[in-house]
C-alpha positions as CSV (number, residue, x, y, z in Angstrom):
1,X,90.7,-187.6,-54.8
2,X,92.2,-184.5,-55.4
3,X,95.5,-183.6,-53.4
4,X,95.8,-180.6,-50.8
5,X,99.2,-178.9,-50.1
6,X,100.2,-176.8,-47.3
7,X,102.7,-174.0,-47.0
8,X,103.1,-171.9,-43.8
9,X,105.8,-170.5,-41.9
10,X,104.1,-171.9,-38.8
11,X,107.5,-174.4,-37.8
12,X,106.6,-177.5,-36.6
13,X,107.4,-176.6,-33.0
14,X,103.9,-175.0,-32.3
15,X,100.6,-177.1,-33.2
16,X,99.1,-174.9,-35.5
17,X,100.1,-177.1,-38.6
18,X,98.4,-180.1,-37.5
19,X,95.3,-178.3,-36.4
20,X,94.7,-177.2,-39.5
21,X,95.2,-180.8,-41.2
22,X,92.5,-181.6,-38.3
23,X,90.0,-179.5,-39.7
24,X,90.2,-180.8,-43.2
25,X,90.1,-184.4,-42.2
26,X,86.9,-183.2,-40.2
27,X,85.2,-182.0,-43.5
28,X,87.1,-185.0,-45.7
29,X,88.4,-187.5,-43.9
30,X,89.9,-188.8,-47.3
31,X,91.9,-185.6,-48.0
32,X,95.3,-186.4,-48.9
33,X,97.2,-184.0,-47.8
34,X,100.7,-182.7,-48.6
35,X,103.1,-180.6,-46.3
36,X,105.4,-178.7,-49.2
37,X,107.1,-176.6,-46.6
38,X,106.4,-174.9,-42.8
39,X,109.6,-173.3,-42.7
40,X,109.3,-170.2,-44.5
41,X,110.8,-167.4,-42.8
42,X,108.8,-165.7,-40.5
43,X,106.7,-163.1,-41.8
44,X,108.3,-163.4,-45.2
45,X,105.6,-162.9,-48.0
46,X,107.9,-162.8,-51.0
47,X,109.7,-166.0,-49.8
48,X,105.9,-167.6,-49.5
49,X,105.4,-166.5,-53.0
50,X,108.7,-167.7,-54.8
51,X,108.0,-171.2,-52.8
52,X,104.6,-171.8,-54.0
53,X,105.7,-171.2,-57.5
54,X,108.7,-173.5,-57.9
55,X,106.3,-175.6,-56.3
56,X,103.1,-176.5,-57.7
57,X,103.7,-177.3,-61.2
58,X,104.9,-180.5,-60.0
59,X,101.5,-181.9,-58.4
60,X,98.6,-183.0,-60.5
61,X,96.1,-180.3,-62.1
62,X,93.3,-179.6,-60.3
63,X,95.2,-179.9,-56.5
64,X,94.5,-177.6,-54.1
65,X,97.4,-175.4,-52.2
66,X,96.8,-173.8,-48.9
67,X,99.4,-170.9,-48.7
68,X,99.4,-169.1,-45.2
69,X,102.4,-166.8,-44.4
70,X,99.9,-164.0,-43.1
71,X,101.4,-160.9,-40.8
72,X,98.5,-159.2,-41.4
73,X,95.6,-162.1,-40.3
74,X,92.8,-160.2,-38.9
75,X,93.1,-157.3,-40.3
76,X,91.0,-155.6,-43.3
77,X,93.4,-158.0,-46.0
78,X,91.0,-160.6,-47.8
79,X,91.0,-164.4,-47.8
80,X,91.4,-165.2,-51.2
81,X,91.3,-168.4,-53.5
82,X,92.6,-168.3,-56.7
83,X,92.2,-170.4,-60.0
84,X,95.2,-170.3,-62.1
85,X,97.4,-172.7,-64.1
86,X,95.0,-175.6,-63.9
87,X,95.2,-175.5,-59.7
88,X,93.6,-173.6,-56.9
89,X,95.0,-171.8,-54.6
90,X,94.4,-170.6,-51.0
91,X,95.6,-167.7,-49.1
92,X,95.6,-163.7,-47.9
93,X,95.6,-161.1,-50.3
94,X,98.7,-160.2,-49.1
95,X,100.7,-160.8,-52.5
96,X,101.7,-164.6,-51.6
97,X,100.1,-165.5,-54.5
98,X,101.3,-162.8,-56.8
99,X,104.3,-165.3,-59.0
100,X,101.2,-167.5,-59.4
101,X,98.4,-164.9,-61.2
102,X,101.1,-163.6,-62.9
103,X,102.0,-166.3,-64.6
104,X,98.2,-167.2,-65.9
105,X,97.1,-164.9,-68.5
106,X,93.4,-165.4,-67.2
107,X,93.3,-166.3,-63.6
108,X,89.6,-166.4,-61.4
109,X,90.4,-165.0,-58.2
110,X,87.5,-164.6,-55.4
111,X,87.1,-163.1,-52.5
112,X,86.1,-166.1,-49.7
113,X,82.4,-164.4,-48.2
114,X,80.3,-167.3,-47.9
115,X,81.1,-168.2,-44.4
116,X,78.8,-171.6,-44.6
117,X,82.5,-172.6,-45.7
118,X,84.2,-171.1,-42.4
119,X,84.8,-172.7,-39.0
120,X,82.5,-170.9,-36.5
121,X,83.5,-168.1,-34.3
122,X,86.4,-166.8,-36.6
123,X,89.0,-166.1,-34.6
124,X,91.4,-162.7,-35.4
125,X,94.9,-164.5,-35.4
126,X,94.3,-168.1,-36.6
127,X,92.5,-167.9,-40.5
128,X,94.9,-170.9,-41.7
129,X,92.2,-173.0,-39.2
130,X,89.5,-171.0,-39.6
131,X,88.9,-170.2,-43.3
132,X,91.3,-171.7,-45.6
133,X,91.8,-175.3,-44.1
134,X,88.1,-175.7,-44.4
135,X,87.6,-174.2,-47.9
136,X,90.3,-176.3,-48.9
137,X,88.3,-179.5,-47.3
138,X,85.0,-178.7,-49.1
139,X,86.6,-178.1,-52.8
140,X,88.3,-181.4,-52.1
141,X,84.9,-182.9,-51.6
142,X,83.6,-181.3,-54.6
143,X,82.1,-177.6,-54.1
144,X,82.7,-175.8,-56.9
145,X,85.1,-172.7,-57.2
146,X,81.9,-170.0,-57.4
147,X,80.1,-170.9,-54.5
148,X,82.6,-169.4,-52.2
149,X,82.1,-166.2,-52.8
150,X,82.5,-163.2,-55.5
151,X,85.1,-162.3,-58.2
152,X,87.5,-159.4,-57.4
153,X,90.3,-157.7,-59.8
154,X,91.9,-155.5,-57.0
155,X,93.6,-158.1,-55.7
156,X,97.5,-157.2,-54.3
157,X,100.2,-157.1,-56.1
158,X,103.5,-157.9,-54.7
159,X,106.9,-156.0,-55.7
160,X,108.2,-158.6,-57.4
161,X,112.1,-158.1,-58.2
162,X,112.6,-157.4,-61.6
163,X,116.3,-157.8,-63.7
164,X,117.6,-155.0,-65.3
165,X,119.8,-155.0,-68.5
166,X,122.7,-152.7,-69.7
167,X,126.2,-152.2,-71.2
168,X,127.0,-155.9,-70.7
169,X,125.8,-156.4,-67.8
170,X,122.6,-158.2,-66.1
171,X,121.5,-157.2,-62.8
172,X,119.4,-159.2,-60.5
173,X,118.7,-160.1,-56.8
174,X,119.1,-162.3,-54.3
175,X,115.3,-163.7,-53.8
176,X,115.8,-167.1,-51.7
177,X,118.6,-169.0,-49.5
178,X,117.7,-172.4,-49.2
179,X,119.0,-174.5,-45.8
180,X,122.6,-175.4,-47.7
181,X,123.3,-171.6,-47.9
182,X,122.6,-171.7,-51.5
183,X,122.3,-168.2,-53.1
184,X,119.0,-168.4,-55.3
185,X,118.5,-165.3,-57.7
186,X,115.7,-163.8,-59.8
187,X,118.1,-164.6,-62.9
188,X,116.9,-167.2,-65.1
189,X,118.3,-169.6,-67.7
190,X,117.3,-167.9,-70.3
191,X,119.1,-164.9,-69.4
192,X,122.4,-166.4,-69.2
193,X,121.5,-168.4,-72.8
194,X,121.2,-164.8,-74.1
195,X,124.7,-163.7,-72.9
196,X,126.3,-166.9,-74.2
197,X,124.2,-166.0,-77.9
198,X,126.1,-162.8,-77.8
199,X,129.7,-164.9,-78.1
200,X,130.4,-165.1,-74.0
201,X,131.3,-168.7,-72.9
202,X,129.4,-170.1,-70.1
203,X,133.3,-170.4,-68.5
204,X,134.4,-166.6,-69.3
205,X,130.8,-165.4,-67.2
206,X,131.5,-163.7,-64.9
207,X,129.4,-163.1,-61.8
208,X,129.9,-160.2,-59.1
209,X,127.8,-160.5,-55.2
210,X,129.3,-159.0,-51.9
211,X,132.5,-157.5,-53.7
212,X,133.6,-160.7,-54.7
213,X,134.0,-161.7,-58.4
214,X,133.7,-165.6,-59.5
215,X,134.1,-167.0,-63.4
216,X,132.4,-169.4,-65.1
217,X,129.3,-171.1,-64.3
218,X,129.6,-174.6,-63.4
219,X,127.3,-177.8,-64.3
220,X,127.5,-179.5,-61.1
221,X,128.9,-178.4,-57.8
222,X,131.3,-180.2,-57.1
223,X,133.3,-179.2,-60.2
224,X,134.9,-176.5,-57.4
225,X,136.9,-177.6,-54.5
226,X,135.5,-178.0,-51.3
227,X,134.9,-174.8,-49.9
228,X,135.5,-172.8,-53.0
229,X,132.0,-170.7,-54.6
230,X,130.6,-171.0,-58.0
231,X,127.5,-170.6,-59.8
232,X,125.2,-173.2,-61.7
233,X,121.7,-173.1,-63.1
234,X,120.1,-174.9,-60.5
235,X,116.8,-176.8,-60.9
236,X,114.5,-174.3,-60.5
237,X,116.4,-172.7,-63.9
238,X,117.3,-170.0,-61.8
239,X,121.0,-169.1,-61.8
240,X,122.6,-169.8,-58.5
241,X,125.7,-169.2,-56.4
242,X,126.9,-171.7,-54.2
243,X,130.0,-173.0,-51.7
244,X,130.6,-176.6,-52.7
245,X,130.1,-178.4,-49.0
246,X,130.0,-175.1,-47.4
247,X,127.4,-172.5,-47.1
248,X,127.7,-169.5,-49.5
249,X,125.4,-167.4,-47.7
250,X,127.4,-167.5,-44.7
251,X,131.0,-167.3,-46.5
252,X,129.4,-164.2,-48.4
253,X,127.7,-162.6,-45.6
254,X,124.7,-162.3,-48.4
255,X,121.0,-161.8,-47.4
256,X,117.8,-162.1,-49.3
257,X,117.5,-158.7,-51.6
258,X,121.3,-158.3,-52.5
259,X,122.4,-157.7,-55.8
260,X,123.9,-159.7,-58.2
261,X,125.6,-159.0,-61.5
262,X,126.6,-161.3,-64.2
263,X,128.8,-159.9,-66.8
């Protein structure tokens, strides 16, 4: 039986989550489902995005992942479901997927038309019920990826921070905070090996965010004191600052989009 994920920023406060698992246990009542995360920040696409791709490589081929962080539900944006990487994937054409058809050389990507599929009586402000949970329920049972409706290659792209390179230096951005303040950037591991190839030890890298300077990148966190930053490659392979038992956001007063430099 093939898996089902959900990612929303829909909180568990409100019932919107468990409405939508409703519906696809209505269609399947086998689904297994799978709640990767309702706590992306509100409203915040290229959070939704980054999420979904650290995320699904780690669930079986051929699962199905509902993504809905959707400010502009109702509107003339599409309902979209992707097929890239081995998985499918559900969600506006808002650029929530965009991390995801990137990284597939040749991805399918339809536009959801055949409303057989939907819940009746579509409402303007609830799609996640409406559209996707149900799609997601009948390719769980077995419909194949054409029948739901035709192939598009205007789909939307989102910004998606890029590093820049130069004199010694690579600059890159702050793309995620997780809930321990970590700082997560759009550096990878394989930028840092390439500054250690050029005769820089991983302890004499320095790293420069909110006018403070740290050296050396670390293994594990709590080769600082408690309370002290440092960075690590953390297991995304993304490089990372943190506050060992503290919260480095906070200390740094660093948002989401801030730059970082590694020298």
């Amino acid at each position: 039986m093939k898996l089902i994920t959900l990612t929303t920023d829909f909180g568990l406060q409100d019932p919107f989550v468990g409405i939508m698992k409703g519906v696809i246990y209505n269609i399947n009542e086998s689904a297994n489902i799978v709640d990767i995360t309702h706590n992306i920040d509100n409203q915040d696409i290229l959070e939704g995005a980054f999420v979904i791709s650290q995320s699904y490589r780690y669930f079986p081929k051929g699962t199905i992942h509902v993504v809905v962080v959707d400010p502009g539900v109702g509107s003339s944006r599409r309902p979209i479901l992707v097929n890239a990487s081995g998985h499918c994937f559900l969600g506006p054409d808002n650029g929530v997927l965009s991390f995801i058809i990137k990284e597939d050389p040749k991805p399918n990507i339809l536009e959801l038309t055949t409303e057989q599929y939907f819940l009746k009586g579509i409402s303007s402000t609830f799609h996640g019920r409406d559209i996707f949970a149900p799609v997601a329920a009948w390719l769980s049972k077995g419909i194949e990826f054409h029948h739901f409706g035709h192939a598009i290659s205007d789909y939307r792209k989102l910004d998606i921070p890029e590093i820049e390179r130069g004199h010694g230096i690579i600059k890159g951005k702050v793309i995620y905070i997780d809930r321990f303040g970590n700082i997560i950037t759009n550096i990878t591991h394989e930028d840092i090996d390439d500054i250690v190839k050029s005769g820089i030890s991983t302890s004499d890298i320095r790293t420069r965010i909110a006018e403070v300077e740290i050296t050396g990148i670390k293994k594990y966190y709590a080769e600082v004191n408690k309370g002290e930053p440092g960075t690590i490659i953390n297991s995304f392979g993304l490089f990372e600052i943190y506050t060992y038992m503290g919260d480095a956001a906070k200390m740094l007063n660093v948002k989401k989009g801030a730059p970082v430099e590694v020298i």
